[in-house]
N, C-alpha and C positions, 0 to 999 in steps of 0.2 A: 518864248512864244510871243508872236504876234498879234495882237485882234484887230478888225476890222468894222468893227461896229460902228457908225455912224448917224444916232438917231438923234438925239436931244445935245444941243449943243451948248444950253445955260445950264449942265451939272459938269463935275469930274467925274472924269471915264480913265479907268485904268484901259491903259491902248498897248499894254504888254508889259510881260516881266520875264525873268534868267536869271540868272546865276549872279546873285548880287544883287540886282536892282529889280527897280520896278517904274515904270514912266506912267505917270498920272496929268493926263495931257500933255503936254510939254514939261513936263520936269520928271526929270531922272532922279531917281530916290536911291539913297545905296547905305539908307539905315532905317531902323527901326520908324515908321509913320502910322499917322492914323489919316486916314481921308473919310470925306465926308462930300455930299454934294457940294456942298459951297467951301468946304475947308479943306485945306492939306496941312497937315503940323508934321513938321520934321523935327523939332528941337526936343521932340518929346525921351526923355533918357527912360530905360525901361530897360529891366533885367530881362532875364532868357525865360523865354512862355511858365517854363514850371517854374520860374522865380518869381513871378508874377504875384505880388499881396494885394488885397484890396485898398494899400493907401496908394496904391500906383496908378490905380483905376481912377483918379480924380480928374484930369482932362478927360478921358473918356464920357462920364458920366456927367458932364458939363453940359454937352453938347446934347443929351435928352433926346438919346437915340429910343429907339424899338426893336432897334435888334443889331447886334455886335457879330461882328464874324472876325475871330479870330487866327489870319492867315501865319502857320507858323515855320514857316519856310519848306524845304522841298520836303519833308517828312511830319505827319503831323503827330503834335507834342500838348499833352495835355495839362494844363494850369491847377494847383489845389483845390479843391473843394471849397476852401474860403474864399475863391475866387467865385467860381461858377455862385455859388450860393449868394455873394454881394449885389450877381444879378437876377438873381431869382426869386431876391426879396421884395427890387423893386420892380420885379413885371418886366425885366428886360429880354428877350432871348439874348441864346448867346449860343452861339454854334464856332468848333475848332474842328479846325480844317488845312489841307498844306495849302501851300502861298496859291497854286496855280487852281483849285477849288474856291479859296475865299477871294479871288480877283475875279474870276464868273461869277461868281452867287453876287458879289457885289455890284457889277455891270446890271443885270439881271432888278435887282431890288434898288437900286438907285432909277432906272427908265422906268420903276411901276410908281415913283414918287415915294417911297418909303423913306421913314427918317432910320436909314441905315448908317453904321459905322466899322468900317474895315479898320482894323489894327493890323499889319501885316511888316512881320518880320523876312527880310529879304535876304538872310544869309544861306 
């Protein structure tokens, strides 16, 4: 799917995603990322959503978000307990979602200025 949103031009805007990828401005992603207004991390190695432990969550929680949106490809897939809970200790939200829900919601809460963070698995 396409978007077409063109309001704020100094964040990253996811500008679409399918089957395998996901384009966060000009770059095409065709693995596991986190994006951020000002960041895109590709190198980040990160097991499958329910593999997810809290010692993976470390670049995540670097970046001292307010809220996490977990996009976890076309079907959504939900993370342990000890996951949810590593952010609910520190006051984080954290909402799991499939890929094409957490790439709106992150459009959406990036142009309101929020310090959001998409982890979004594009397989």
């Amino acid at each position: 799917m396409k978007f077409t949103l063109d309001a704020r031009s100094d964040v990253n805007l996811i500008r679409g995603y399918g089957a395998g990828e996901v384009r966060v401005g000009q770059h095409i992603v065709k693995a596991p990322c986190i994006v951020t207004a000002d960041a895109l991390i590709t190198d980040w190695s990160a097991p499958e959503p329910t593999m997810l432990t809290p010692a993976d969550l470390d670049p995540i929680l670097q970046l001292r978000p307010e809220v996490v949106l977990l996009g976890t490809g076309p079907t959504q897939r939900f993370p342990s307990a000890s996951v949810r809970a590593a952010f609910a200790s520190r006051r984080i939200g954290f909402e799991t979602m499939d890929l094409g829900a957490a790439c709106r919601t992150y459009n959406i809460l990036v142009q309101e200025e929020r310090r959001v963070v998409a982890v979004l698995y594009v397989t």
